[in-house]
C-alpha positions in Angstrom: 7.1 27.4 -37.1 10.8 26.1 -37.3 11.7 23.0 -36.6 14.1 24.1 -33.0 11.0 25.8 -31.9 8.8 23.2 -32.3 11.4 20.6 -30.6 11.4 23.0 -27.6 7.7 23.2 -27.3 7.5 19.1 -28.0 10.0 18.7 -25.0 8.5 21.2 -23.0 5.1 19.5 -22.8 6.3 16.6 -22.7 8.1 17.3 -19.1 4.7 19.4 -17.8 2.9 16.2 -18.8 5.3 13.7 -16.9 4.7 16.4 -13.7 1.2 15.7 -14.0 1.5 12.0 -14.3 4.4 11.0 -11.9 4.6 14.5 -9.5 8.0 15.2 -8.6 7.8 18.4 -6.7 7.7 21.0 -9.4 11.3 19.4 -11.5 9.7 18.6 -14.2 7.5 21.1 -14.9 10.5 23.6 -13.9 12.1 21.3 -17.1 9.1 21.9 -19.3 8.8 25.8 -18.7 12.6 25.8 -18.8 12.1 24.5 -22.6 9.1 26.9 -23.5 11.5 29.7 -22.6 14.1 27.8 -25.1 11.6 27.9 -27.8 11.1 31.4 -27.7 14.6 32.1 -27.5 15.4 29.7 -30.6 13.5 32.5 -32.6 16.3 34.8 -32.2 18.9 32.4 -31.4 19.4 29.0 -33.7 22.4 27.8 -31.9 21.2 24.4 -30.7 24.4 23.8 -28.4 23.9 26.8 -26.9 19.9 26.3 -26.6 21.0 22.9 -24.5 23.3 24.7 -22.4 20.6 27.8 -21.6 17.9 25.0 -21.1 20.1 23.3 -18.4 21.3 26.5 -16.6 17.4 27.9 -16.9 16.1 24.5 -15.5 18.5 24.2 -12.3 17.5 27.8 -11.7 14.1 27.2 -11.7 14.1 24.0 -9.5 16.6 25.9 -7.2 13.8 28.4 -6.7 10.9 26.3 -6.5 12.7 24.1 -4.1 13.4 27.7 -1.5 9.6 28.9 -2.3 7.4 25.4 -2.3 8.9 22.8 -0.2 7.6 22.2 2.9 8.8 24.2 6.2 10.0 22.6 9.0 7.4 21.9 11.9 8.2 22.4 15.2 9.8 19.3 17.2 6.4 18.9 19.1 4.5 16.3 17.7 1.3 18.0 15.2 -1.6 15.9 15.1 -0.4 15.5 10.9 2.1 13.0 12.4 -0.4 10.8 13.6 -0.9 7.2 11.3 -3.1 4.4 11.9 -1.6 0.7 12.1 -2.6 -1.7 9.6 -1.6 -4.6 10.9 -0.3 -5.4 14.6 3.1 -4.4 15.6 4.8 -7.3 18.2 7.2 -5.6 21.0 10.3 -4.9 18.9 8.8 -6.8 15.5 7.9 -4.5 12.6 4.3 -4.1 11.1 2.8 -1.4 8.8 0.8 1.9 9.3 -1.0 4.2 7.3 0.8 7.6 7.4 -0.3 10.2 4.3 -2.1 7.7 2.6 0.3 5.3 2.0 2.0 2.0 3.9 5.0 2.6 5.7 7.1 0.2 7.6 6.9 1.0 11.2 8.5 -0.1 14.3 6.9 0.5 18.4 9.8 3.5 20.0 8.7 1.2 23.3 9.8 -2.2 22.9 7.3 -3.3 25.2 4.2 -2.5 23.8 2.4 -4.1 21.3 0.3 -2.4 19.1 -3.1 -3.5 17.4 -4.5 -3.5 13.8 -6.7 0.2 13.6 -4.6 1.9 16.3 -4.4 5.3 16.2 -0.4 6.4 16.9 2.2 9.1 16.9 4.6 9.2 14.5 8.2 9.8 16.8 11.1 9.6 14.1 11.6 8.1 10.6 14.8 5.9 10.4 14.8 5.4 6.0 11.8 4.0 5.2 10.8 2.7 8.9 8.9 4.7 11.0 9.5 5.0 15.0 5.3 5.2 16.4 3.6 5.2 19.9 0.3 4.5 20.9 -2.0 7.8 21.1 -3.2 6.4 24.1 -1.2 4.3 26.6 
């Protein structure tokens, strides 16, 4: 095996790899099967320039169609019961505190100022402002 085609298949593992390890919605291992199509084209074509400039234009059209054909849809305005979090700690009228949304902690503020919110709570998630979301009580 030449030494292009190995590179290729070294590289292209190495990005299906990273997409197991830290998942980054398909990019990666759109990268790594990017470069095993670079490989096999190295056999007929040993022009490494060129083998970059393929691999790039191969890789953003493969992420461009990943992106339209796996990412999420858009739900419908009403509230699902997937936006629904549980606080972690309490959330003061108008202070911040954390939930549990997806199975991580996210920053998250009461939409009514006057309600306070206890630790276990079961809430709606309203809006997301950054990395702060906007939650009311399930119940009132």
């Amino acid at each position: 095996m030449s030494s292009p085609v190995l590179t290729w298949l070294i590289i292209g593992s190495l990005f299906c790899l990273m997409e197991l390890i830290f998942p980054t919605a398909f990019v990666e291992f759109m990268m790594g099967l990017s470069a095993f199509i670079v490989a096999g084209i190295s056999l007929f074509f040993p022009y490494n320039n060129a083998l970059i400039v393929i691999w790039m234009l191969l890789s953003f059209g493969l992420i461009l169609l990943a992106k339209k054909y796996f990412s999420p849809k858009k739900n419908d305005p009403l509230l699902l019961e997937e936006d629904e979090a549980v606080t972690i700690t309490a959330i003061a009228p108008g202070e911040v505190g954390r939930v549990m949304y997806e199975g991580n902690s996210w920053q998250a503020v009461c939409a009514d100022e006057t309600i306070e919110l206890n630790p276990d709570q079961k809430v709606y998630i309203v809006s997301r402002h950054g990395n702060t979301l906007s939650v009311l009580p399930r119940q009132f």
